[in-house]
C-alpha positions in Angstrom: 101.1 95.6 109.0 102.2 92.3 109.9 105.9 91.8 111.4 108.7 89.9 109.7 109.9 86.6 110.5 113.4 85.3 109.1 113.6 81.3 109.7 116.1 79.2 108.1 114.8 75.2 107.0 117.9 73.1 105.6 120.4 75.5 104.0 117.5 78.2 102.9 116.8 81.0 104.8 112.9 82.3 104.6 111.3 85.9 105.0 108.2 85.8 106.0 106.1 89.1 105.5 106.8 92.5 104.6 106.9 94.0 101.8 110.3 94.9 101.3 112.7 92.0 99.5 115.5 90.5 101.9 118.9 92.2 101.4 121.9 91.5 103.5 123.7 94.2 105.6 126.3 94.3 107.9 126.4 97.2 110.8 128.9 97.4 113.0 130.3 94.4 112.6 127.4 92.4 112.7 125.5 91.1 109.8 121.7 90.9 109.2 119.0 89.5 106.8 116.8 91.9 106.2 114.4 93.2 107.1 113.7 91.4 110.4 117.0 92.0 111.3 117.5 88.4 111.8 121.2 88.6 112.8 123.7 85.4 111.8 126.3 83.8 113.8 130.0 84.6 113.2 130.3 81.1 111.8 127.7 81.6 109.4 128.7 82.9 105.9 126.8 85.7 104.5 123.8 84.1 102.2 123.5 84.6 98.4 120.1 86.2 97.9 119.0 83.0 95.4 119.2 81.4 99.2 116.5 83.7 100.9 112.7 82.6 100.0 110.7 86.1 100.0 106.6 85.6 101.3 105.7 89.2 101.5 102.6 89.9 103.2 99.4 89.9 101.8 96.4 92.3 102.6 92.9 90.5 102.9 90.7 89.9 100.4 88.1 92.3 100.0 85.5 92.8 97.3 85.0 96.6 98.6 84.3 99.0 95.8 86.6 101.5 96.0 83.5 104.5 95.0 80.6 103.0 97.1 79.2 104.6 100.2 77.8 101.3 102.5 74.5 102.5 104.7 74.9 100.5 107.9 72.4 100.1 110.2 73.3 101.2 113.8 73.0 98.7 117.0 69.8 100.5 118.1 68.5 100.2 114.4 67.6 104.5 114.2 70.4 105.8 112.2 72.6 104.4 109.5 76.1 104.9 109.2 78.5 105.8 106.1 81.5 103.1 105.6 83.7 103.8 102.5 87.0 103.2 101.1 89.4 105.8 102.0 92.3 106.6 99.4 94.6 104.2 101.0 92.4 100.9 100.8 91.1 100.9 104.3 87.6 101.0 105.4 86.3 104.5 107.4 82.9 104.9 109.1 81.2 107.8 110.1 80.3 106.8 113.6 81.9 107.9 116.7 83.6 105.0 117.6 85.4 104.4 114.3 86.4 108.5 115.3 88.0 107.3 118.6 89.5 103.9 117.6 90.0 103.8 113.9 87.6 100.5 113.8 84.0 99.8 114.2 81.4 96.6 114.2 80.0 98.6 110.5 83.7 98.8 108.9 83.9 94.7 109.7 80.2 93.6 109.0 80.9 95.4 105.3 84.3 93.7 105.3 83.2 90.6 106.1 79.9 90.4 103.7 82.1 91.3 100.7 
């Protein structure tokens, strides 16, 4: 997942990514915009929430059906490997490098033709 980013432009403070909706919190005497933990200055007051601009993050676009098994052809072009949609959205592969690194050439070629 991408990482927050707390900006302010003019008197507006912006969250940018995540997917939880800004709050305010103070912590030890400190106070925050969260998440991000973007902390503000003693001379700052403590912003209403109408004054924080939520982005959340956004997962890529991807046209994937979520039931289809994807035959992909392997670099030296004598087997095919199995790309599918797992229950949590992402792409798995049955070769042995998607096994070691959680990512392969097949998951992105079927990611990036759909």
């Amino acid at each position: 997942m991408s990482s927050v980013i707390v900006s302010k432009v003019g008197e507006v403070y912006q969250v940018h990514g995540g997917v939880i909706h800004p709050f305010t919190m103070e912590l030890l005497g400190a106070r925050y915009i969260m998440p991000g933990w973007h902390k503000l200055h003693d001379h700052e007051a403590t912003p209403d929430l109408k004054d924080i601009e939520f982005h959340p993050y956004k997962a890529k676009r991807s046209d994937v059906v979520s039931n289809k098994v994807y035959k992909v052809k392997s670099s030296k072009g004598n087997t095919f490997y199995e790309v599918k949609m797992s229950t949590s959205g992402s792409l798995e592969c049955s070769c042995m490098g998607y096994g070691y690194r959680r990512r392969c050439r097949h998951t992105a070629l079927i990611e990036n033709n759909n």
